[in-house]
C-alpha positions, 0 to 999 in steps of 0.5 A, a space after each residue: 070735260 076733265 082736264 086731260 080730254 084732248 077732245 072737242 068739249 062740245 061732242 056729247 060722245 067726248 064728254 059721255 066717254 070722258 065719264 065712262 070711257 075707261 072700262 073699270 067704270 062701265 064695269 063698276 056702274 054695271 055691278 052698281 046695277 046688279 046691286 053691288 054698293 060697298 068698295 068690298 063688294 065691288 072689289 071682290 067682284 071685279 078683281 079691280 086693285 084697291 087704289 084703282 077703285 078708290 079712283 074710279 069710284 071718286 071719278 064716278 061721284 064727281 061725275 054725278 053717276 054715283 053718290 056716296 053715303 054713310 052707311 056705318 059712323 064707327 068705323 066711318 064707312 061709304 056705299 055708292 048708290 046710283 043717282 039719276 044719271 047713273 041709272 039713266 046710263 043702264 040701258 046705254 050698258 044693255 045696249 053695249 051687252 047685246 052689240 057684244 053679244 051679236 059681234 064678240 060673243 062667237 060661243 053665244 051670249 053669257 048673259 041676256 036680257 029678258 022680260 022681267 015678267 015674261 022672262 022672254 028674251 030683249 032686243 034692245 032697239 033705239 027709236 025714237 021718242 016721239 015717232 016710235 021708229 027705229 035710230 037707223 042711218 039714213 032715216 036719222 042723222 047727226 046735226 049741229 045743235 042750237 049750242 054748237 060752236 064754229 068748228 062743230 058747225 063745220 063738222 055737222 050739217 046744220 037744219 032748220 028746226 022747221 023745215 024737213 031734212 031732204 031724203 037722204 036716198 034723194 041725194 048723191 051723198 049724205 052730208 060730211 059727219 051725217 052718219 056719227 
């Protein structure tokens, strides 16, 4: 966590937001997915002031969602290419695109997803790896991990790895944190 998150360290959702929380970044690795790789590139499309790029930019390096290289020796010149985790971050961004769409997007959606072969319109649905069933709530829940610390212990119900977590329909009340 960068030095000035006030949050819990051990949170996933802290430390995702901690590297792409603020919006230029989401904005700028959005651009990234749409090929953008120069600073000019993504200051033309983005509008963003240069100083604000520059440290979007850097932030997104140290992260590790962008990488930077030389593109030109004379002058010295960078792109900003996504790494793994950058590209990994591309359907988190779908995701976002079609929550908007459903909830902020009154007039209908300005941008879609599609099949890239089909050209059918996407939903975007999280399921779940191994089972193939949709992440709803109360069929999923959030838990404490093998990593977690006292306080996040006391936050999230915690589950033995082998045995099966009650039927949350079964009980009066889903546990305090299950629904995160």
């Amino acid at each position: 966590m960068h030095d000035s998150s006030p949050i819990n360290p051990q949170c996933p959702i802290a430390r995702s937001l901690d590297r792409v929380g603020e919006w230029w970044s989401m904005l700028i690795l959005r651009e990234a997915f749409l090929g953008a790789s120069r600073f000019d590139q993504f200051q033309k499309n983005l509008g963003i002031a240069p100083n604000m790029l520059t440290r979007r930019l850097q932030t997104l390096v140290a992260d590790g969602l962008l990488e930077k290289r030389p593109y030109s020796t004379r002058p010295l010149r960078h792109e900003y290419v996504l790494t793994a985790a950058g590209q990994d971050f591309r359907p988190v961004l779908w995701t976002i695109m079609a929550w908007g769409n459903q909830h902020f997007a009154p007039e209908g959606p300005a941008i879609q997803l599609v099949d890239s072969v089909t050209g059918a319109l996407a939903e975007p649905m999280l399921v779940d790896r191994h089972t193939g069933r949709p992440l709803t709530y109360p069929a999923f829940r959030v838990v404490a991990g093998p990593a977690a610390d006292a306080r996040t212990k006391s936050r999230y119900p915690t589950w033995p790895a082998t045995a099966p977590m009650p039927n949350p329909t079964e009980s009066a009340a889903a546990p305090t944190g299950a629904a995160a």
